[in-house]
gemmi code that builds the backbone of each chain (N, CA, C; Angstrom):
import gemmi

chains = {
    "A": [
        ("UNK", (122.798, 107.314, 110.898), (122.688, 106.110, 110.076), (121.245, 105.926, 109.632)),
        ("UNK", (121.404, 105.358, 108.272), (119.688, 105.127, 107.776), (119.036, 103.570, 108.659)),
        ("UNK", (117.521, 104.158, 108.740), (117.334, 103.140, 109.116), (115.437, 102.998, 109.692)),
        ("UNK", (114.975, 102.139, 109.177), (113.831, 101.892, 109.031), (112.733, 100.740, 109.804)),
        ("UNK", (111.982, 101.623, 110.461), (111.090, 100.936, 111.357), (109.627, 100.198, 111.362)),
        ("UNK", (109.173, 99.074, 111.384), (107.914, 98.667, 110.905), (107.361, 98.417, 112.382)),
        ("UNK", (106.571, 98.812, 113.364), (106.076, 98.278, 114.209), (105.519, 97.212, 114.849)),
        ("UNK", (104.836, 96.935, 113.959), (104.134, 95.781, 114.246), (104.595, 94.650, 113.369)),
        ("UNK", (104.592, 93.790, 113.957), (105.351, 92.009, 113.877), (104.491, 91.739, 112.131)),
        ("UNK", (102.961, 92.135, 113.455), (101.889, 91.462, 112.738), (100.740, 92.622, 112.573)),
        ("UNK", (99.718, 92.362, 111.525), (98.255, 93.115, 111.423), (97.245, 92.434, 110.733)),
        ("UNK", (96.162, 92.072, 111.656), (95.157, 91.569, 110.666), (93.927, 91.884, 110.806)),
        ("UNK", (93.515, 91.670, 109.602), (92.241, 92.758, 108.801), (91.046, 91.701, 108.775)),
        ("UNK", (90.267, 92.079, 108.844), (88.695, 90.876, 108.064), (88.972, 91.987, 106.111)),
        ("UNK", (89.048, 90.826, 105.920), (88.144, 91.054, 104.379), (87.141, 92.199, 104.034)),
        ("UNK", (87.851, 92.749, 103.099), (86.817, 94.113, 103.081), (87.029, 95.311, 103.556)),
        ("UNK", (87.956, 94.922, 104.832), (88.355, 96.407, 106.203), (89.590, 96.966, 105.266)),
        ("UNK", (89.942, 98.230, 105.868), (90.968, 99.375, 105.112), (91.981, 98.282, 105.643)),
        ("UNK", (92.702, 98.467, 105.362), (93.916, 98.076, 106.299), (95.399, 99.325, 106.012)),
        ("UNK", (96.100, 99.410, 107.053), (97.198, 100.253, 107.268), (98.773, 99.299, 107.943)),
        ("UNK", (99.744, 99.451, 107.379), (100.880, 98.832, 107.695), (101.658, 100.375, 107.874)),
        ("UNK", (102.491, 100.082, 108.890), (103.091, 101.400, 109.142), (104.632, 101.172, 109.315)),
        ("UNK", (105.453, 102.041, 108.768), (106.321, 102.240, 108.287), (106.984, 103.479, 108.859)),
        ("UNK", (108.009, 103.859, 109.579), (109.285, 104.827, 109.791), (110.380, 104.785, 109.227)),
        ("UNK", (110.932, 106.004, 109.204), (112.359, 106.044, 108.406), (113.128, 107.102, 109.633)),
        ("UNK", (114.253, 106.912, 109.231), (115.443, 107.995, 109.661), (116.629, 107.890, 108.239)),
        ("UNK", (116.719, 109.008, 107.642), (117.706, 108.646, 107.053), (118.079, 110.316, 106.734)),
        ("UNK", (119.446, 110.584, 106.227), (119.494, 111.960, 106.080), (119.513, 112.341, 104.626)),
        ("UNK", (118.942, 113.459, 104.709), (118.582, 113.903, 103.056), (117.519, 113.686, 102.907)),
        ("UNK", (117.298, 113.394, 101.491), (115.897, 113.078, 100.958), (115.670, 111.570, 100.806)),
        ("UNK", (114.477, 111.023, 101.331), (114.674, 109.566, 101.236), (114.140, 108.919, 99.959)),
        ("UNK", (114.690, 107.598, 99.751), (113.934, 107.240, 98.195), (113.462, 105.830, 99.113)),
        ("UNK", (112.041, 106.073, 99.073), (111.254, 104.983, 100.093), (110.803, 103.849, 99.412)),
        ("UNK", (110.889, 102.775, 99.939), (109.835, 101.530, 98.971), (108.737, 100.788, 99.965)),
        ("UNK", (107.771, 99.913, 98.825), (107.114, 98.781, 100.169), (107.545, 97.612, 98.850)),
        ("UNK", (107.493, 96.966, 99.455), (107.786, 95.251, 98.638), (106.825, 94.313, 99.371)),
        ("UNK", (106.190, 93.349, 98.570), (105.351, 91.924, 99.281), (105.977, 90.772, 99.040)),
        ("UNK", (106.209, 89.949, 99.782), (107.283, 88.377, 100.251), (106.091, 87.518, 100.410)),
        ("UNK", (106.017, 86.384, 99.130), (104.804, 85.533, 99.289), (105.964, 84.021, 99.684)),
        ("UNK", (105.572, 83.109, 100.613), (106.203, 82.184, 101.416), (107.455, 82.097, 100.081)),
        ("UNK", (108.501, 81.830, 100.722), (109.966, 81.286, 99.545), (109.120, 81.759, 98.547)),
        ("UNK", (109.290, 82.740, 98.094), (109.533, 83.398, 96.728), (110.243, 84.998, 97.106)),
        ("UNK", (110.819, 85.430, 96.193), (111.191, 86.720, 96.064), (110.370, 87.999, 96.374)),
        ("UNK", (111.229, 88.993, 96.256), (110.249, 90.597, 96.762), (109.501, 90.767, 95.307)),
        ("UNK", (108.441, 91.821, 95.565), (107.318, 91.902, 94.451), (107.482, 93.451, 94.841)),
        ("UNK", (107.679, 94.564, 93.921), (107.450, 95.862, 94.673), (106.250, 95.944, 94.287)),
        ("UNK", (106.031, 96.687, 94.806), (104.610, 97.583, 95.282), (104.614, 98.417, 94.670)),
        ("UNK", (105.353, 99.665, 95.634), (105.134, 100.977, 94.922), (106.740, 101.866, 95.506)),
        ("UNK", (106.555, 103.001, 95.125), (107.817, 104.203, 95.868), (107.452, 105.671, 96.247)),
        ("UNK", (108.095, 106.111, 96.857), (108.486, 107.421, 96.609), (110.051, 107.817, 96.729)),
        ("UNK", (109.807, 108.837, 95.441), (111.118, 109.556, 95.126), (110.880, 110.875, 95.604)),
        ("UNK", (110.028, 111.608, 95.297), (109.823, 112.626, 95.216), (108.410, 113.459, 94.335)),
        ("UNK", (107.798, 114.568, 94.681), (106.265, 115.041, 94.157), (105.088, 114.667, 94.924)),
        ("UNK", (104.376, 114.320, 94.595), (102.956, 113.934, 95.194), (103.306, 113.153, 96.634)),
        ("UNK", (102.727, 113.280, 97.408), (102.777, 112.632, 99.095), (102.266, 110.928, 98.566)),
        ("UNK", (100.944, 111.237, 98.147), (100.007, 109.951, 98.419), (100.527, 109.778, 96.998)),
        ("UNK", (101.304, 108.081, 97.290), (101.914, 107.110, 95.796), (101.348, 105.967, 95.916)),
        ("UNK", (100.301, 105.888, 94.421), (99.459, 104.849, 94.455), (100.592, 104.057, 93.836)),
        ("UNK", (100.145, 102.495, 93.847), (101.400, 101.300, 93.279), (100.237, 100.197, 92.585)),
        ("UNK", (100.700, 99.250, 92.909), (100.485, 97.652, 92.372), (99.009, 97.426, 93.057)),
        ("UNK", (98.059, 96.743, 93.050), (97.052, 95.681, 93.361), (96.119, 96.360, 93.961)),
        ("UNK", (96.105, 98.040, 94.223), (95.494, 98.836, 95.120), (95.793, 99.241, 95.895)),
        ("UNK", (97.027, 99.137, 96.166), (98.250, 99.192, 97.242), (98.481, 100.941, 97.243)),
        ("UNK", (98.577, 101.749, 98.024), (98.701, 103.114, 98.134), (99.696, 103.621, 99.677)),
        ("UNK", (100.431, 104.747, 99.690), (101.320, 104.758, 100.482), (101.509, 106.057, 100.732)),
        ("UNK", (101.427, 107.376, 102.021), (101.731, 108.355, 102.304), (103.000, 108.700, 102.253)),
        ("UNK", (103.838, 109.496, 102.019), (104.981, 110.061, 102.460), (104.602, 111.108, 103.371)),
        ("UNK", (105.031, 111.292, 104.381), (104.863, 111.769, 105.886), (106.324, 112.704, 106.377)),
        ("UNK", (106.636, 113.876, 105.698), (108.059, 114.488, 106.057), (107.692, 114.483, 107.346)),
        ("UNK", (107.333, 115.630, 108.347), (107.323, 115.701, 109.356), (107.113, 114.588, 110.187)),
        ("UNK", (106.545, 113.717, 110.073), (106.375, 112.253, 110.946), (107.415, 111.070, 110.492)),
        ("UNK", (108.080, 111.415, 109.569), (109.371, 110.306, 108.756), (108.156, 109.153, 108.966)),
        ("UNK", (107.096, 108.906, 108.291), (106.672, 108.207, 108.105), (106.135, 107.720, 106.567)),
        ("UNK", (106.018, 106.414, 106.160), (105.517, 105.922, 104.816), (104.921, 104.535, 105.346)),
        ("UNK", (103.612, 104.500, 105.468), (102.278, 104.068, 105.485), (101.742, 103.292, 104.793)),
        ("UNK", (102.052, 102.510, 104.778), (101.003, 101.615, 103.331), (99.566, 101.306, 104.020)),
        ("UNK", (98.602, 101.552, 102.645), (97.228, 101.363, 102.565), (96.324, 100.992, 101.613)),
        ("UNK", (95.375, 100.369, 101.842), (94.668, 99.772, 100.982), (92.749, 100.354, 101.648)),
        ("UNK", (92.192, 100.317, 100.963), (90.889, 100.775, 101.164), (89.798, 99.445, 101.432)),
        ("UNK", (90.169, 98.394, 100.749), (89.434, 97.279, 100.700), (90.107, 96.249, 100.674)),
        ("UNK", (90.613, 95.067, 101.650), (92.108, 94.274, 101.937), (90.930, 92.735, 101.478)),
        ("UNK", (91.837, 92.471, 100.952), (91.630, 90.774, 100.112), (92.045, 89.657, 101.134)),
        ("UNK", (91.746, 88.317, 101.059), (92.474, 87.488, 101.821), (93.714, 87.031, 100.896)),
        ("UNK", (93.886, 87.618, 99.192), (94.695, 87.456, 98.450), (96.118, 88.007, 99.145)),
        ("UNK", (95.734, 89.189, 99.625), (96.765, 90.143, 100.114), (97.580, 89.334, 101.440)),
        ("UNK", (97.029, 88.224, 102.160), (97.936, 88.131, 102.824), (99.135, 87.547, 102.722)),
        ("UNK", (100.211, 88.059, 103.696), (101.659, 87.997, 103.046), (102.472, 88.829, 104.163)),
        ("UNK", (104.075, 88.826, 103.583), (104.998, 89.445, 104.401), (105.460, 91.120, 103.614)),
        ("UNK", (105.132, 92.073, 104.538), (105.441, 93.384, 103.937), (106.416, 93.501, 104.630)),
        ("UNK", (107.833, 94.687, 103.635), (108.643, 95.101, 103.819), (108.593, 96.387, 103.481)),
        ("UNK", (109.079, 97.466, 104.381), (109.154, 98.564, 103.910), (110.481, 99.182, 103.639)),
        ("UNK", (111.453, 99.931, 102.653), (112.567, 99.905, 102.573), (113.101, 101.269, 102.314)),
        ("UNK", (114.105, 101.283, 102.449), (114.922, 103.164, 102.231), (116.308, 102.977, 101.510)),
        ("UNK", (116.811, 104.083, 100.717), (117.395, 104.241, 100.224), (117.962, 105.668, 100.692)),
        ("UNK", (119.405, 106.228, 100.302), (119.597, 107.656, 100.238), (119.806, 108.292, 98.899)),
        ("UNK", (119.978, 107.349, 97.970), (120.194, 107.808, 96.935), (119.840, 106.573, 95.487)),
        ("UNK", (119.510, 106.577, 94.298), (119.058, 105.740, 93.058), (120.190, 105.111, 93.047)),
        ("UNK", (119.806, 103.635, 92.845), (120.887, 102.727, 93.198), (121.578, 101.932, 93.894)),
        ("UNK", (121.466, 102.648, 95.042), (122.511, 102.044, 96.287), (121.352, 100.861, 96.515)),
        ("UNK", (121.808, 100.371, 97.760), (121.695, 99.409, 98.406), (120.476, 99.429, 98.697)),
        ("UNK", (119.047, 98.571, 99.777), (118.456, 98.913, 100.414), (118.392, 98.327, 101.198)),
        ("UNK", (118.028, 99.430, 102.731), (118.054, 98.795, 103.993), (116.018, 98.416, 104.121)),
        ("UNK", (115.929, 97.290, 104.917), (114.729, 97.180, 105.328), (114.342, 97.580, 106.382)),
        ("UNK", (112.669, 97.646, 106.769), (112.212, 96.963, 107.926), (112.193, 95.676, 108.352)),
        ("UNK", (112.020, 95.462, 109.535), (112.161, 93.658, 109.922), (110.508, 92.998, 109.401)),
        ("UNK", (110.123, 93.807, 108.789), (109.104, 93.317, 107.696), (107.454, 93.042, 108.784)),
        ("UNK", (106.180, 93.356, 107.741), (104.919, 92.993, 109.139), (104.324, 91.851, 108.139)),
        ("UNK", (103.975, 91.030, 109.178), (102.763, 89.561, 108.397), (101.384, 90.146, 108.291)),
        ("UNK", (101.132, 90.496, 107.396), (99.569, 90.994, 107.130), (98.770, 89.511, 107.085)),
        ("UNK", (97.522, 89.565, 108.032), (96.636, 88.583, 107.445), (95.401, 88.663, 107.463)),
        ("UNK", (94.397, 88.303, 106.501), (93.741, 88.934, 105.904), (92.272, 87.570, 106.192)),
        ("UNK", (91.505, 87.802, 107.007), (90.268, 86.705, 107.279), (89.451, 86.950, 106.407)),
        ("UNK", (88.579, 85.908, 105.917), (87.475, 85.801, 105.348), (86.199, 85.995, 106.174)),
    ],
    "B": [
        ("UNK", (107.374, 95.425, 84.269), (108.421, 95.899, 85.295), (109.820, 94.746, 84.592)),
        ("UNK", (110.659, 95.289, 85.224), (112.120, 94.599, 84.444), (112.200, 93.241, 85.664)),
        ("UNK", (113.028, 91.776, 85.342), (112.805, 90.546, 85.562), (114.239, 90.466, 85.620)),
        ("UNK", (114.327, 89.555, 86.801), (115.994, 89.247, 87.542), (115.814, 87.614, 87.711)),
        ("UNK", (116.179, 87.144, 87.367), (116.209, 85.427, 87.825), (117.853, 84.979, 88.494)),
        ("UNK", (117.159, 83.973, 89.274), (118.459, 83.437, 90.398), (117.972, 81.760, 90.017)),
        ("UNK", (119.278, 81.119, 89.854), (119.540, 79.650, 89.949), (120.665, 79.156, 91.045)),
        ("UNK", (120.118, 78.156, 91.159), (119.746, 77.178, 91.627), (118.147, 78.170, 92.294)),
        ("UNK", (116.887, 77.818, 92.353), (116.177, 78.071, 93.534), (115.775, 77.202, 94.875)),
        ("UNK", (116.487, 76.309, 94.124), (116.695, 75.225, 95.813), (118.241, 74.717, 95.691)),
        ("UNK", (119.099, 74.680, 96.720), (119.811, 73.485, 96.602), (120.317, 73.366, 98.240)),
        ("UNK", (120.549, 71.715, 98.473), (120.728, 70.929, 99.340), (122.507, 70.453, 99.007)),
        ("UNK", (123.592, 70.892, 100.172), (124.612, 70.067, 100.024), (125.184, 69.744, 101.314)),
        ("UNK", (126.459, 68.779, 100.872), (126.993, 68.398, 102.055), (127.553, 69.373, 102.983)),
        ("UNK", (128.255, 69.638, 104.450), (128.803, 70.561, 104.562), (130.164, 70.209, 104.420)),
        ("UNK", (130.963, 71.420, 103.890), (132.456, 71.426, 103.323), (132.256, 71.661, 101.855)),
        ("UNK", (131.012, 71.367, 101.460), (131.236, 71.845, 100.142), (130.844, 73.480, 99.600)),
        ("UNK", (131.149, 73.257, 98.333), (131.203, 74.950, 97.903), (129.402, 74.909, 97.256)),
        ("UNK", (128.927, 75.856, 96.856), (127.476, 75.709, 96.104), (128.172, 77.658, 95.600)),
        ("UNK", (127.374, 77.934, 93.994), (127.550, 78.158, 93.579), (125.838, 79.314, 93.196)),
        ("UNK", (125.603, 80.197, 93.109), (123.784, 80.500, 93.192), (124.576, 82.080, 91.689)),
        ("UNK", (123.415, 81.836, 91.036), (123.968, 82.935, 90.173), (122.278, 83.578, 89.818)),
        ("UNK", (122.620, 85.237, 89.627), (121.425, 86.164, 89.466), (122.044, 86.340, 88.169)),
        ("UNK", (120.559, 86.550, 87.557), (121.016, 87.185, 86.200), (119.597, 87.911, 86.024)),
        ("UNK", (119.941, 89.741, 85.528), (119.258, 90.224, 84.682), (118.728, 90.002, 83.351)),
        ("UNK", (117.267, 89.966, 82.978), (116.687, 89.325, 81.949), (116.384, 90.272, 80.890)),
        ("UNK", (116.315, 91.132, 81.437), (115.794, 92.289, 79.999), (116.391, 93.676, 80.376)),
        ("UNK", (117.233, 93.972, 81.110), (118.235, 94.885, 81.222), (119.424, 95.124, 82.047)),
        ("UNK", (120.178, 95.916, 81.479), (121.669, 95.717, 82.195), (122.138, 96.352, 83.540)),
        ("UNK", (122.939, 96.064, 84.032), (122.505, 96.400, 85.959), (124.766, 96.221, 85.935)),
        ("UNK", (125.147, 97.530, 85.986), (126.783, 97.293, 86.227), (126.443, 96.993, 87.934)),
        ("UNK", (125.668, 97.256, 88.541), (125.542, 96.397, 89.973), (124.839, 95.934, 90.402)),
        ("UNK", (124.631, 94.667, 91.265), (124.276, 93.875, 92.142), (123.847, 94.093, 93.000)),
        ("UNK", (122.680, 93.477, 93.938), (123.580, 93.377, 95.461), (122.970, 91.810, 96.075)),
        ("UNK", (123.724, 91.815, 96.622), (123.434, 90.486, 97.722), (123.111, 90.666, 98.984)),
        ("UNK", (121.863, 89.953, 99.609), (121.233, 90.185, 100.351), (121.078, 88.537, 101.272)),
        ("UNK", (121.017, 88.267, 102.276), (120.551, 87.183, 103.096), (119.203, 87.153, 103.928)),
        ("UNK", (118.250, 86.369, 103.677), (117.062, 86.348, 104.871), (117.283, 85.449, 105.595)),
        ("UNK", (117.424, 84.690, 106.704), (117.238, 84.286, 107.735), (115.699, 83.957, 107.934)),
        ("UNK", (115.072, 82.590, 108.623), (113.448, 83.061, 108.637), (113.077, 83.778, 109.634)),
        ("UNK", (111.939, 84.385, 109.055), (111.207, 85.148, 109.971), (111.770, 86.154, 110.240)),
        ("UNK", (112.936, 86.759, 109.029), (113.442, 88.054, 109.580), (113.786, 88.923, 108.310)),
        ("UNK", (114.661, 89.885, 108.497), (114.509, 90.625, 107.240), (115.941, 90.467, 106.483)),
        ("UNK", (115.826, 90.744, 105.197), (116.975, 91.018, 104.718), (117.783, 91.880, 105.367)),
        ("UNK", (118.802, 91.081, 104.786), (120.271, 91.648, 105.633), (121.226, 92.036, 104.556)),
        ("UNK", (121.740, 93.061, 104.004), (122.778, 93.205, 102.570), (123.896, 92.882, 103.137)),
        ("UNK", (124.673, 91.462, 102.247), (125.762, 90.985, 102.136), (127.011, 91.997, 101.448)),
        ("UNK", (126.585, 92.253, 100.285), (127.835, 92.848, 99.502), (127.073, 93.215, 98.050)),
        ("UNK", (128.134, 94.185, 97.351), (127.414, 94.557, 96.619), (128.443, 94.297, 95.374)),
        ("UNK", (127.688, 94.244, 94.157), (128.841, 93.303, 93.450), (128.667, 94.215, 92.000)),
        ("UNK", (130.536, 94.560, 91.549), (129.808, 95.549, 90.709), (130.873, 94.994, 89.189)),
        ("UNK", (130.553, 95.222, 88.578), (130.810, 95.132, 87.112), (132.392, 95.171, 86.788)),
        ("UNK", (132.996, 94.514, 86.673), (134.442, 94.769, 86.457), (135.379, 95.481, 87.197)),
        ("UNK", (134.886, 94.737, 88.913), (135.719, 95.319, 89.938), (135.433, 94.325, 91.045)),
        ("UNK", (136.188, 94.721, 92.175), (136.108, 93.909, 93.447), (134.314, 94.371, 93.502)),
        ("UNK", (134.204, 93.400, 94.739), (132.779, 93.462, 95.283), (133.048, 94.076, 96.641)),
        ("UNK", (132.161, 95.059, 96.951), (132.484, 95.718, 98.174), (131.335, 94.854, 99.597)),
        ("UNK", (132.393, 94.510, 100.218), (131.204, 93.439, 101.445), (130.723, 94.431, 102.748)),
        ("UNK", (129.775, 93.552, 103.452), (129.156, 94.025, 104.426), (130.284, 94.204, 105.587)),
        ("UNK", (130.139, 95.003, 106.742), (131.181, 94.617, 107.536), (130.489, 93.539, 108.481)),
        ("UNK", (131.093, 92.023, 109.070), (130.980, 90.861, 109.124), (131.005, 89.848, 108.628)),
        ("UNK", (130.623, 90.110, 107.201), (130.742, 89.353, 105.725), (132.128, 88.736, 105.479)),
        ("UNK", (132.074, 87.611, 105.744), (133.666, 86.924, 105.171), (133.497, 86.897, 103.660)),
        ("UNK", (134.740, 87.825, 103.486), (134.874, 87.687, 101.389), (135.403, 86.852, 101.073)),
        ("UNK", (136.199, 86.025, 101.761), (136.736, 84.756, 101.259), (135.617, 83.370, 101.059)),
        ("UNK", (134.841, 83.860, 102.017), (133.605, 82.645, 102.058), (132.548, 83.009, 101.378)),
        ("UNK", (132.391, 84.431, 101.185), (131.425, 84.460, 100.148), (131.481, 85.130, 98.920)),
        ("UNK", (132.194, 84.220, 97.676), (132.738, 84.853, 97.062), (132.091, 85.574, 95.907)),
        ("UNK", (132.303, 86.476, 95.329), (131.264, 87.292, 94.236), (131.912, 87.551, 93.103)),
        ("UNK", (131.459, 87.305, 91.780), (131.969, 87.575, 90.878), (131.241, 87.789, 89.318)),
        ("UNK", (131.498, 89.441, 89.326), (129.792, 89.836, 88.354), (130.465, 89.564, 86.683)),
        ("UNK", (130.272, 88.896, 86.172), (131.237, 88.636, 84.872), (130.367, 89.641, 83.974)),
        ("UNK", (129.737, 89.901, 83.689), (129.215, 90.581, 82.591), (127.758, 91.769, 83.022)),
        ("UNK", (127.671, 92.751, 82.363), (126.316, 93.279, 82.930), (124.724, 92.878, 82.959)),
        ("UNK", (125.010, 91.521, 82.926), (123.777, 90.696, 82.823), (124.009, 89.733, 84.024)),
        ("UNK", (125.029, 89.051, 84.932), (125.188, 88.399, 85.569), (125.918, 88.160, 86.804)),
        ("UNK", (125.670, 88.120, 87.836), (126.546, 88.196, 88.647), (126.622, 86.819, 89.857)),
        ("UNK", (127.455, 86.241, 89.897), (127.211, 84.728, 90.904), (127.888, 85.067, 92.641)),
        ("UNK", (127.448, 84.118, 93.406), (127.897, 84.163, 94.556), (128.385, 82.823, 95.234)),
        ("UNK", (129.068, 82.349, 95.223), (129.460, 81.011, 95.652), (129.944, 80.993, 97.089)),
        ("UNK", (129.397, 80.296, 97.920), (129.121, 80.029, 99.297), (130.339, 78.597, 99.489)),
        ("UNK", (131.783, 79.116, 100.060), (132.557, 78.290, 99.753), (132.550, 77.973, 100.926)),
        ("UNK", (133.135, 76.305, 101.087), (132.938, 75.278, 102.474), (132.101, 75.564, 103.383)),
        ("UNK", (130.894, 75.296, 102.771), (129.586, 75.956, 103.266), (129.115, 74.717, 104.639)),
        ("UNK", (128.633, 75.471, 105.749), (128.494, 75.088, 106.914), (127.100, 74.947, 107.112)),
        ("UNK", (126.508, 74.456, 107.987), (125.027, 74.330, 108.272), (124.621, 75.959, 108.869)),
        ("UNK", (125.446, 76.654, 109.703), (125.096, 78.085, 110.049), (124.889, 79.111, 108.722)),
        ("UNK", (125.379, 78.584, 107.279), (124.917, 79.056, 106.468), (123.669, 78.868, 105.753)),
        ("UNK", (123.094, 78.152, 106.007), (121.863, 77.776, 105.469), (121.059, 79.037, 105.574)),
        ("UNK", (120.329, 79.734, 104.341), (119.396, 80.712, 104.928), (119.024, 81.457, 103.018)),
        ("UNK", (117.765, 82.203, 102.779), (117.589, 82.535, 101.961), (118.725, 83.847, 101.523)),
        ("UNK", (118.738, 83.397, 100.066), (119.615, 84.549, 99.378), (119.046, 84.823, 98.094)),
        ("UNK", (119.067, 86.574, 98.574), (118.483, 87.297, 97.458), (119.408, 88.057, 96.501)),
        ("UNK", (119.327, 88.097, 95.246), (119.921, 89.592, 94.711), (118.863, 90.666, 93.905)),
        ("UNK", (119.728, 91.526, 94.220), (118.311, 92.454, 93.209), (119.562, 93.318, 92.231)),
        ("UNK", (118.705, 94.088, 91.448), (119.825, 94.484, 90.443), (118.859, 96.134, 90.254)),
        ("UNK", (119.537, 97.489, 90.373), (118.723, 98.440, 89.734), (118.986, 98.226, 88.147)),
        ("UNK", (118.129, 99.098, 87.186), (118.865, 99.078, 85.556), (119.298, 99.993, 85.481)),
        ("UNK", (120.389, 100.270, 84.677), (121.242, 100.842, 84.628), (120.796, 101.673, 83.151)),
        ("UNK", (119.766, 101.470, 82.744), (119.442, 102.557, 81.486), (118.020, 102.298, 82.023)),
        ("UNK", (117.445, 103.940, 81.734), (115.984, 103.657, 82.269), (115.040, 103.184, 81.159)),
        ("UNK", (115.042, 101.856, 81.656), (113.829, 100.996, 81.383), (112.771, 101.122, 82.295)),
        ("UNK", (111.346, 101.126, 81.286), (110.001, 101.528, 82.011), (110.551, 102.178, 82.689)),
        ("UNK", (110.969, 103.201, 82.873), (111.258, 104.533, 83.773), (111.466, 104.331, 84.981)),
        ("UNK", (111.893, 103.310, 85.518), (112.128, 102.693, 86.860), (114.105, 102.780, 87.068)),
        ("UNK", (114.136, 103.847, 86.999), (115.849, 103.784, 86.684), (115.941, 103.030, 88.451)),
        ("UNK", (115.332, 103.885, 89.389), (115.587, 104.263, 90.685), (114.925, 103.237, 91.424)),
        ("UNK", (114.245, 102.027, 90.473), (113.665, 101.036, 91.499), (114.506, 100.155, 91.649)),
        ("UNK", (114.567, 98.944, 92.268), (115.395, 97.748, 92.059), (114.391, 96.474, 92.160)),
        ("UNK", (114.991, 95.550, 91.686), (114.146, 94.552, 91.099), (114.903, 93.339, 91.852)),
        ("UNK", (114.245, 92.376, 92.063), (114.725, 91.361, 93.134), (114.345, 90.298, 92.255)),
        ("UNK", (115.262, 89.046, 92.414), (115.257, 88.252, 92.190), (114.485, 87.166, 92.965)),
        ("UNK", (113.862, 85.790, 92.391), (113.200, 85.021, 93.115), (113.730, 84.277, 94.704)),
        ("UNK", (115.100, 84.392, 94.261), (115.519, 84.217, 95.963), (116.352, 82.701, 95.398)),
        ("UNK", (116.936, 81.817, 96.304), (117.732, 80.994, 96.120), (117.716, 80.190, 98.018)),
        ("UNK", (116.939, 79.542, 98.117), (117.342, 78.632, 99.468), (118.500, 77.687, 99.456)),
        ("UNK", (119.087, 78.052, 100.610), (120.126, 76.840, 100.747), (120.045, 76.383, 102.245)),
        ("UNK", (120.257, 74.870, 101.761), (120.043, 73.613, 103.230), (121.600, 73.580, 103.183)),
        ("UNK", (122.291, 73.582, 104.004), (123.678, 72.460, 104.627), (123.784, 71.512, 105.530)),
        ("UNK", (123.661, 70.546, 104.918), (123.328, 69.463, 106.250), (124.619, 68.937, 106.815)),
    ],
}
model = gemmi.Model(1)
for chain_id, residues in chains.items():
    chain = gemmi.Chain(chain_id)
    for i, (resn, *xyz) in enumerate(residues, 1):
        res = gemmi.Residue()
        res.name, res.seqid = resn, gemmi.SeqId(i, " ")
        for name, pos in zip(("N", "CA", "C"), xyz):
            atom = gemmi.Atom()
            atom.name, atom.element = name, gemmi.Element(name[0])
            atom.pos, atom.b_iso = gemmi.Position(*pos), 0.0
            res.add_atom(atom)
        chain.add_residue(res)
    model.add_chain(chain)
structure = gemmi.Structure()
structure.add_model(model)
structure.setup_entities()
């Protein structure tokens, strides 16, 4: 069964620091991966994906993300984290264009001044 | 990027009554749906998936009688939360992929602003 792991609840950064949200998958085949950002009651915002080609998929706001075959991992990263950025990340999987998507139980990024 | 809107984005009712929440694609056509529930502080959960001139296929736990779906056109699809209880109270999302590739995002899906519901 597909199914996708975020570790940590929570992660927080000072202003300025890289920051990393981490992300697992299990799913069989080839996965079609996402990250999405959840700002309080409002809707998902994607980010970015991978389908397939290049590992490292840059997205939205500076937002950048590994695909990791051997580690079933997809990583989100940023080089320089905003206090704009803080928020609720979701990381998500697919098996195929279209279907459904399953989540992670999502991480609270927060981001100090 | 392609734009999904959901109405009501708030609504408050009695319990026993029905409430009614409808997604609609804004600038392209989506023969499917899906419906999704958040709970706070937790993640989406996919309800059912609602497709274009057919039954809606539900989650297993998902009462289809209580949550009923019905995508009338490839621009719209509603979900009506019938004799709705206070254990229903909880955010509801839909997202829609497009179904012709617009901005080349055939394979993304696009979420709607979400729809809270209170049952008091």
């Amino acid at each position: 069964a597909q199914s996708v792991a975020q570790p940590e609840d929570q992660v927080n950064v000072a202003e300025g620091n890289p920051l990393t949200v981490k992300c697992t998958y299990s799913v069989s085949g080839n996965p079609y991966l996402f990250w999405y950002v959840q700002y309080p009651n409002r809707g998902l915002q994607f980010l970015l994906k991978y389908i397939t080609g290049d590992n490292l998929v840059k997205g939205s706001y500076g937002f950048e993300a590994e695909f990791n075959k051997s580690q079933t991992s997809f990583h989100l990263k940023k080089p320089s984290a905003l206090v704009s950025d803080s928020a609720l990340y979701f990381c998500a999987v697919s098996y195929q264009a279209g279907t459904a998507l399953i989540f992670g139980k999502g991480t609270t990024l927060s981001v100090s001044s | 990027g392609a734009v999904v809107s959901q109405h009501p984005s708030w609504v408050i009712c009695k319990s026993g009554t029905s409430v009614k929440i409808e997604c609609r694609s804004l600038d392209f056509q989506a023969t499917t749906m899906f419906w999704y529930r958040q709970f706070p502080k937790q993640s989406l959960m996919l309800m059912a998936t609602s497709n274009e001139g057919s039954k809606a296929t539900y989650e297993q736990g998902v009462e289809k009688d209580k949550f009923l779906i019905n995508h009338a056109s490839l621009t719209l699809s509603t979900l009506t939360v019938t004799s709705a209880h206070p254990e229903d109270s909880s955010f509801y999302i839909c997202s829609a992929p497009p179904q012709q590739r617009i901005f080349s995002e055939l394979d993304t899906q696009y979420f709607g602003p979400g729809t809270r519901l209170l049952v008091l």
